[in-house]
N, C-alpha and C positions, 0 to 999 in steps of 0.2 A: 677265881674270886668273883662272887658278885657284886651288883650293886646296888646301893639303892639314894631314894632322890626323897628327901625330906626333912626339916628344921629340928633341931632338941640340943638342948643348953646342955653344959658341960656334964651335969649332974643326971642326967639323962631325959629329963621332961621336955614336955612339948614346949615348943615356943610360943608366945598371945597370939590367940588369933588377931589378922588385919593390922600387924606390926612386920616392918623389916627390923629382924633380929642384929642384936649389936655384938653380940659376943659369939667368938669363934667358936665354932665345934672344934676338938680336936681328934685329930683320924687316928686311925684306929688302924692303920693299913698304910705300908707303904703306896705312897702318891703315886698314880699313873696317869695325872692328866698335864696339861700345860694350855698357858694362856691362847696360842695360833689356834688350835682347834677349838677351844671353849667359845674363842669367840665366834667364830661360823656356827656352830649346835647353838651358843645361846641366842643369838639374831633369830638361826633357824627357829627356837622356840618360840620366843615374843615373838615373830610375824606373822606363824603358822598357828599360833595359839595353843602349843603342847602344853596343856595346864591338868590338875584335878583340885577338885576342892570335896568341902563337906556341902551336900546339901542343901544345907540348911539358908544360905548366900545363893539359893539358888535364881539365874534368869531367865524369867519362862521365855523369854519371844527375844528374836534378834530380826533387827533391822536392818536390813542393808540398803545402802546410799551410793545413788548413781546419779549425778549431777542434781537436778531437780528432780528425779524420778525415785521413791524409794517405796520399800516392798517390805513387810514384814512376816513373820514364819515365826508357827511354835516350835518352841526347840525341843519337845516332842515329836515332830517332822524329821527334822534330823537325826534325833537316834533313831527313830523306824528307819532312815535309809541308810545309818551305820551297823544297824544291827540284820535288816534284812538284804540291804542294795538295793531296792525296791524304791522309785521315785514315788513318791505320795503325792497326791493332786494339787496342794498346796505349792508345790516346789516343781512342777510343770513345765513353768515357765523359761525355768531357769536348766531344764534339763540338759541343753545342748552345753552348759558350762561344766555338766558334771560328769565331765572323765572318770575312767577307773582311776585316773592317780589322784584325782580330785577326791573321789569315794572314799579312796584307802585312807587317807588324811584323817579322816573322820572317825576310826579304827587306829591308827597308830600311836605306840605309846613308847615311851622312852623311860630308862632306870639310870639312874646315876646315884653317887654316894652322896648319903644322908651327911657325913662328916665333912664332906666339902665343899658341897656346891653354897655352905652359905658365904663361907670366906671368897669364893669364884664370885658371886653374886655383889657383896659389897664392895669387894673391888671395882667390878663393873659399875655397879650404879656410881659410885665416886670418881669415875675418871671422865675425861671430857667426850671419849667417846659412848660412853654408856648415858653422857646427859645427851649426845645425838642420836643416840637410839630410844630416847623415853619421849624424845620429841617428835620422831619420826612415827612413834607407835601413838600419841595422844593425837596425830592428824589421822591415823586412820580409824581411831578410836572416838568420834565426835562425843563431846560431852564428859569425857575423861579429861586426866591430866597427869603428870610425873606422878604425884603421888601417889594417888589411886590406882594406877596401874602396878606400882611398889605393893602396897597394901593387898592388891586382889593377887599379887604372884605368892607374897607370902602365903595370904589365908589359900591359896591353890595348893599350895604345898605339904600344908600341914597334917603331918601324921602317914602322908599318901606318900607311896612308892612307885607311880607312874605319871607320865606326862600325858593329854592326850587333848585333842583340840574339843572336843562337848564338856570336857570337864572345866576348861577355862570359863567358856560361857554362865554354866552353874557357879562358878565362884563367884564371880562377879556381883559387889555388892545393892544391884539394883533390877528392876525388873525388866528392865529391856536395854539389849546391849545395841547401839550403833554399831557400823561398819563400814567405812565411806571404800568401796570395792578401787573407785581411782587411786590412791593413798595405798592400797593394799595392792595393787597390782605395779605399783612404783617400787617400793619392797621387793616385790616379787622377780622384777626385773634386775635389781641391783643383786638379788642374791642367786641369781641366777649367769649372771651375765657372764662369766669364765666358764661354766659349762655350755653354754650354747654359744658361746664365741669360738671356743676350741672347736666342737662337732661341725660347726658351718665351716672353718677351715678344713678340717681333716678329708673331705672330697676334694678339696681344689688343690693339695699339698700331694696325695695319691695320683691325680688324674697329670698333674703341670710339670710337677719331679719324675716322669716314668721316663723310664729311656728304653730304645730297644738292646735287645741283646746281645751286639756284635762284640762283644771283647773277651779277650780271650784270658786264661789268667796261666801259668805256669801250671804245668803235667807234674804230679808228683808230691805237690803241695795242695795240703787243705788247713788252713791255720785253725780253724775249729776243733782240730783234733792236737789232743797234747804232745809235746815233744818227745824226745826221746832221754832227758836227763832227769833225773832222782832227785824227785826234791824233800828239801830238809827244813826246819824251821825250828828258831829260837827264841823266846822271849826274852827280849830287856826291858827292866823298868828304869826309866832315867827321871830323873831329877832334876828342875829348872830351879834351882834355888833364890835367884832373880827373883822369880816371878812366882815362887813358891807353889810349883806345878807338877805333879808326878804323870808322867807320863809314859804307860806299855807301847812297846811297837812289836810286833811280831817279824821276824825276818826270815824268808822264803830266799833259799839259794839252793846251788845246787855245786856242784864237785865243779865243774867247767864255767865257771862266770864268763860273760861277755855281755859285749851292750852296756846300755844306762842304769841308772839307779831308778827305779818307778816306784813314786810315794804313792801311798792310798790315804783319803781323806774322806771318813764316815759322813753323814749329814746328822740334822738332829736329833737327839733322842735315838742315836744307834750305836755301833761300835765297830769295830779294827772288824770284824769278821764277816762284815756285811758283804766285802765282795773276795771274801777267801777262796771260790770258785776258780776265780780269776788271778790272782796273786797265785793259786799255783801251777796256775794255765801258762800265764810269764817264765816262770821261775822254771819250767820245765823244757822252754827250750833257752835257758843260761841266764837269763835276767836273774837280777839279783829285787827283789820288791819287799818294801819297808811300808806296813799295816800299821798305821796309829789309832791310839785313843786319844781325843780331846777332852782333858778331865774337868772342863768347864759345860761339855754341851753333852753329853756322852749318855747314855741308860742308866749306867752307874751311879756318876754324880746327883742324878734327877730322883732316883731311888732312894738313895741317900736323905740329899737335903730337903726336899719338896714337906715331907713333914712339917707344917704347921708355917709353913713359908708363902710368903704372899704371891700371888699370881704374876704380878710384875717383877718377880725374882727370878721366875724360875731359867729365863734367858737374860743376864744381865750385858746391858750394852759393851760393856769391857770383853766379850768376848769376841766380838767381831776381830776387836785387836789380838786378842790371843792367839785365836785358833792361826794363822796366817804367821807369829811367830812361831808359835809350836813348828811348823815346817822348817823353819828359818834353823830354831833350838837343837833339832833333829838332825839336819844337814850336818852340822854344826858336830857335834860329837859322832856320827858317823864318820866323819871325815878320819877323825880323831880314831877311831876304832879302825879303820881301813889300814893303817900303819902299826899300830899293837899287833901282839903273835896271838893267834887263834883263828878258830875257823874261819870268821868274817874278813881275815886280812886280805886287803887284795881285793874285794870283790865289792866295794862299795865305791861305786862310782860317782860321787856325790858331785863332778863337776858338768854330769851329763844328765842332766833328770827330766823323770816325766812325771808330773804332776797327776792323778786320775782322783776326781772328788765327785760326791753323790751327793745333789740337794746342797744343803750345808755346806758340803765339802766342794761343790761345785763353786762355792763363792770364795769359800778360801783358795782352790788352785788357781783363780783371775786373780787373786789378790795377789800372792806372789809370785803372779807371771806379768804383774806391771798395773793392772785396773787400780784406780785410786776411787778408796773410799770417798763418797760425798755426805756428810753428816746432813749439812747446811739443803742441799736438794733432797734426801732426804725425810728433811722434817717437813717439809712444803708439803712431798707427798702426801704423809701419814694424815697433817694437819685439814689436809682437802678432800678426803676421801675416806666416807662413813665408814663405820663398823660395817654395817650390812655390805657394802660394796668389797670386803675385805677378803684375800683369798688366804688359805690357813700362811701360805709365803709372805703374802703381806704382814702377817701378824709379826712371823718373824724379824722380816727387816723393821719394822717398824721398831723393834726393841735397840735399834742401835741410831734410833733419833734422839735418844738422849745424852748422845757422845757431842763435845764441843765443838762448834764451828771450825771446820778448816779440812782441807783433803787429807788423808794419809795414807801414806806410802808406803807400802810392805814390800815389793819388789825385790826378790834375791834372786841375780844373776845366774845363779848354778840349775836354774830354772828354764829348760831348753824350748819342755812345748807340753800343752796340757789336754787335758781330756777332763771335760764338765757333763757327765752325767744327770739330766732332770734339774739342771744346776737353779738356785733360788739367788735371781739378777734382779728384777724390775729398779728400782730406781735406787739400789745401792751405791752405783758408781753413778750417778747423776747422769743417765742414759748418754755416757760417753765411758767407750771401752779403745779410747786410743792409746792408752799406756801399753795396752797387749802387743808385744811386736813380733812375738812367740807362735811357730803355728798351733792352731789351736782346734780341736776335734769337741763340739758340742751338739750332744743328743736329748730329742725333744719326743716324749710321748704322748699320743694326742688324746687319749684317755686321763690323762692328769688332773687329778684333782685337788692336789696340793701346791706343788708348782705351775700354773695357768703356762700353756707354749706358747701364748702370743707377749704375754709382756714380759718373761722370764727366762724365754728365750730365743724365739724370733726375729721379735725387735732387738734384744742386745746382738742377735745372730748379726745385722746391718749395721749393728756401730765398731762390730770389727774391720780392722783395713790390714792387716796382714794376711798369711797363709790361712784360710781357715774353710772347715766343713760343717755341713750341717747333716746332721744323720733325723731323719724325723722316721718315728714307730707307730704306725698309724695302726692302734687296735691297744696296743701299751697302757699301762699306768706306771705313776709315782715308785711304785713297791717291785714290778717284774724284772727287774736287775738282780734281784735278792738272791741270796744264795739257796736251793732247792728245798736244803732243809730247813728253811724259815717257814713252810709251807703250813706247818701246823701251829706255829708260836703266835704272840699275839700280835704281830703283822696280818698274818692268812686271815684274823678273827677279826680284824677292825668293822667298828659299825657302824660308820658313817660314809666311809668312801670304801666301796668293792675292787677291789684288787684284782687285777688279774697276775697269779703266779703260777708257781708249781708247774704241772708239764705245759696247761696252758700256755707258759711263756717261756717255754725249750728255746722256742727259736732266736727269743730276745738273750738269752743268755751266752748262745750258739757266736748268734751277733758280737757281742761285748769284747768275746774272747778271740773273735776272727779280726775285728777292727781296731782292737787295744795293740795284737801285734804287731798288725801292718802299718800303726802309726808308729809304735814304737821302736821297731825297724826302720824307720827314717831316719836313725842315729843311727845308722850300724854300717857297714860295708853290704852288708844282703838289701840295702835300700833300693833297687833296680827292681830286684826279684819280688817285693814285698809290695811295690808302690798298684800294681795289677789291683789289690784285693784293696784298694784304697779307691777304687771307680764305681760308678753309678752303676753301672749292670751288677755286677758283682755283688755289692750288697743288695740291691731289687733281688738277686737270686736267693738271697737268703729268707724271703719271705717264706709264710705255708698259710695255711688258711683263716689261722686267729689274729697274726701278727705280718701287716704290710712294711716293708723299709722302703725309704727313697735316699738318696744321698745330693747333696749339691755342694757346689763352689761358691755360687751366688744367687740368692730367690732371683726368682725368676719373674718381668714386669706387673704377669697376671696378679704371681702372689702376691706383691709387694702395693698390687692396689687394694686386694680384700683386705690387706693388713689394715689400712687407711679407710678403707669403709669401716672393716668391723671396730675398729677402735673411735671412731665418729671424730677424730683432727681433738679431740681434748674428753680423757676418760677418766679424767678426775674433778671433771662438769658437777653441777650439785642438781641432783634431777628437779627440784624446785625449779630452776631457774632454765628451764624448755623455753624454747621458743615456739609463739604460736599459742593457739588454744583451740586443739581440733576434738570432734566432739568424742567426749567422756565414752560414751557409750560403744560408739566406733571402735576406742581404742582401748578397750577394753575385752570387748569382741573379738579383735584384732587379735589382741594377746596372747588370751585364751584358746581362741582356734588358731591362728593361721601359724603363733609361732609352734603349739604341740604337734601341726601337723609337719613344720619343715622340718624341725628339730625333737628328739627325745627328751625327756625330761633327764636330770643328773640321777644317778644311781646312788641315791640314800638308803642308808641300809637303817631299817627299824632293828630295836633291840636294845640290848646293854651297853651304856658306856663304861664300859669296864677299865680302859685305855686311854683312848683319848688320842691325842699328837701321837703319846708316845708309844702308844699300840700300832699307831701306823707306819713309825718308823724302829721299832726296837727290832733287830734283827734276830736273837732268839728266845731260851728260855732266859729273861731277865732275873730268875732267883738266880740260876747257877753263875750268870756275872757277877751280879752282886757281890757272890761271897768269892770268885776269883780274884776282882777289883781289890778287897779287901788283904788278900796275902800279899 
């Protein structure tokens, strides 16, 4: 499915030019975006200036402002150097700023659907943080202001199916555009700041976490490889009438049950089969493992309802509470089926379980393994910390700051120990995870660009006080968990954060299914035998040359200061309010060379947004759920 990126009223005409349109497009196509992502691509556009216009708006010269120092350039100049790469004498000057990733800027364009992005858009300008982004863009825009810059993204829009930074300037209703570079490089910082906080960690977490080689693990035993038992699987669809919730869980068993009951909890925008690799890696040596859908956060439901539905629907706060009873609903009639005659009798062991959630799901297995929701800390968050500062997780939890003051408790007892895969923490539990009493197994990839691993889960990694490990994948993303065959769907195709999956990340898969067992063999009688491949050599051995592991019990002092550097003691600071005023130029300079040299830039992919969130976490072909969903 393509896309594309452009205004027209119902009836299918253009919209006035130099107007933000009031009436909704209606799509025409099942929805595949969601607000967490929309909001990083749309900051990313207003700050990077992904615009086109007619032009007839067009501004010949842009100014750029650097304290008391400003330089002007026809913007003729600039397409010579987008169109050739060739710096022109004119822009000389400035040549040491202009990186290839700078250049390509100047070139890149983006597509998105003409039927949505106006209802994404007036969303955003109408909410308080879209009024912190038109303020944020009218300081580095001197001489602008909210509405103008409304006005010039419309007339940018109009009739055009790309975004591209020389087209903004042309739209732009006057002859010369300001640019105040300090303002622009504050922006640039915030929305950058989870990609280069992660990279600056990922050497000190490789180098601090290695251990040497000596341990030995059991002759005979390789848990990466599957068991020896047959496994089978059923689908039930159950029924919360309660809560009026249909809910499929897939069930993986095998003739010989033994062991716990191991729930899988998708993340968002995915479903039950996300880690079906693994569910029948368990199930084959006796585990009995129970695959849900949550029919509130799920690919399906989004499919579905996202039609003509408002941006702030598309994750309603009530689901924070659902998904965490859905486990609860689950156990609950399992139980009940463990006693009835039929295949499943007998092999549901729902008083011993292990929790394993991805993203999303990672928040729900804390939730009822004891972590208490914080609406109230929460909202403080969301409230202090701009859109552009926003990581696509943040977008997420922030939807569940509109739940009522007070902790809640999800906590069900039949909950032995969990495993939080790329789990989405930062300030859900009001950075206190002492409810957890449960050991607890949490893996962090340092390529993440959905989940950030410093505040999603490193820092939550040190508010646990019970049993707990930390598995960190240094070379990993968000999405290499996935099962092999996602490789082509539109996960593989996301176009905003690059993925590493497919054979790429064999060895992270390798991982999952060697580590899942050996946790979940801590319930069994082979706990002895199993606890070996639970050690820091052991998994460092599973590394190869795309994908590093380390394992720990506790960071370690070094790490635990870069935490506290990189995070500056308060990261939800409002960058206005810097202390100091050291010179513009300097720090500007600075920015621009010293951080591109310690650090790469994040890995934005130009192209289509065809997907969105949910491209990057839909696990496969989304028609063919769809209509499973539906029988």
């Amino acid at each position: 499915m393509k896309s594309w990126l452009g205004w027209r009223n119902d009836n299918g005409s253009k919209f006035p030019e130099g107007t933000i349109a009031r009436d909704r497009a209606k799509a025409q196509k099942p929805f595949q975006s969601s607000i967490p992502l929309f909001g990083s691509v749309a900051a990313l556009l207003f700050s990077l200036g992904y615009w086109i216009a007619p032009s007839a708006w067009a501004a010949e010269r842009l100014t750029v402002r650097a304290g008391l120092f400003e330089h002007s350039v026809e913007v003729k100049s600039l397409e010579h150097l987008a169109k050739t790469g060739e710096v022109p004498s004119s822009l000389k000057s400035y040549e040491f700023l202009l990186t290839p990733t700078i250049k390509q800027a100047f070139t890149k364009s983006l597509h998105v659907d003409s039927a949505l992005i106006e209802p994404l858009l007036a969303d955003l300008f109408s909410s308080p943080d879209g009024e912190k982004l038109l303020d944020q863009l009218s300081k580095a825009l001197p001489g602008t202001d909210a509405q103008r810059i409304k006005d010039t993204f419309s007339l940018a829009l109009h009739g055009r199916d790309a975004l591209n930074f020389l087209s903004f300037i042309r739209a732009y209703p006057d002859a010369n555009l300001t640019v105040d570079l300090a303002e622009v490089a504050k922006i640039a910082v915030q929305l950058n700041a989870s990609a280069w906080q992660n990279q600056m960690m990922s050497p000190r977490l490789e180098r601090d976490l290695r251990v040497e080689a000596n341990e030995n693990v059991p002759l005979g035993i390789d848990p990466t490889v599957s068991g020896n038992e047959a496994v089978s699987m059923v689908t039930l669809r159950l029924k919360d009438g309660t809560r009026q919730r249909n809910i499929p869980v897939d069930i993986y068993y095998s003739s010989n049950t033994r062991g716990p009951l191991v729930v899988i909890s998708h993340g968002f925008a995915a479903d039950r089969k996300f880690l079906r690799y693994l569910a029948r890696h368990l199930a084959s040596y006796g585990m009995t493992v129970a695959a849900l859908d949550h029919p509130g956060s799920n690919i399906a439901v989004l499919v579905k309802k996202a039609l003509g539905m408002r941006v702030s629907q598309l994750l309603p706060a009530s689901e924070f509470i659902d998904r965490p009873q859905d486990i609860s609903f689950l156990l609950d009639r399992l139980e009940i089926l463990n006693r009835r005659k039929g295949v499943l009798k007998g092999k549901l062991n729902v008083r011993q379980v292990t929790v394993i959630g991805h993203s999303y799901g990672g928040y729900t297995a804390l939730a009822v393994a004891g972590a208490e929701l914080n609406p109230k800390a929460l909202r403080s968050f969301c409230q202090a910390v701009s859109l552009l500062q926003r990581s696509p997780a943040d977008w997420l939890q922030c939807a569940a700051s509109e739940l009522p003051y007070g902790r809640r408790q999800f906590r069900d007892p039949r909950v032995a120990q969990v495993i939080a895969f790329n789990p989405i923490i930062g300030n859900l539990f009001g950075n206190d995870l002492s409810g957890v009493k449960v050991p607890t197994l949490m893996v962090s990839s340092s390529g993440d660009g959905i989940t950030p691993t410093i505040s999603h889960q490193l820092q939550p990694f040190q508010q646990l006080s019970g049993e707990k490990y930390l598995l960190v994948a240094i070379g990993a993303t968000h999405m290499s968990l996935t099962d092999i065959s996602n490789l082509n769907s539109t996960v593989g195709q996301s176009t905003l954060v690059q993925e590493v999956m497919g054979k790429d990340a064999e060895s992270m898969r390798q991982m999952a299914k060697a580590i899942a067992l050996a946790f979940v063999e801590q319930l069994t009688p082979a706990a002895p035998t199993y606890r070996p491949f639970l050690s820091p050599a052991y998994v460092q051995s599973l590394s190869d040359e795309k994908i590093t592991f380390r394992l720990a019990r506790e960071l370690p002092p070094t790490v635990d200061a870069w935490l506290s550097v990189l995070n500056l003691g308060n990261r939800y600071a409002d960058s206005d309010k810097s202390e100091g005023k050291p010179s513009i130029l300097k720090a500007i300079q600075g920015y621009f060379i010293n951080a591109r040299e310690m650090i790469s830039p994040p890995a934005y992919c130009s192209g289509q947004l065809d997907r969105l969130f949910t491209g990057l976490l839909n696990t496969y072909d989304s028609d063919r759920y769809y209509w499973d969903s539906l029988a």
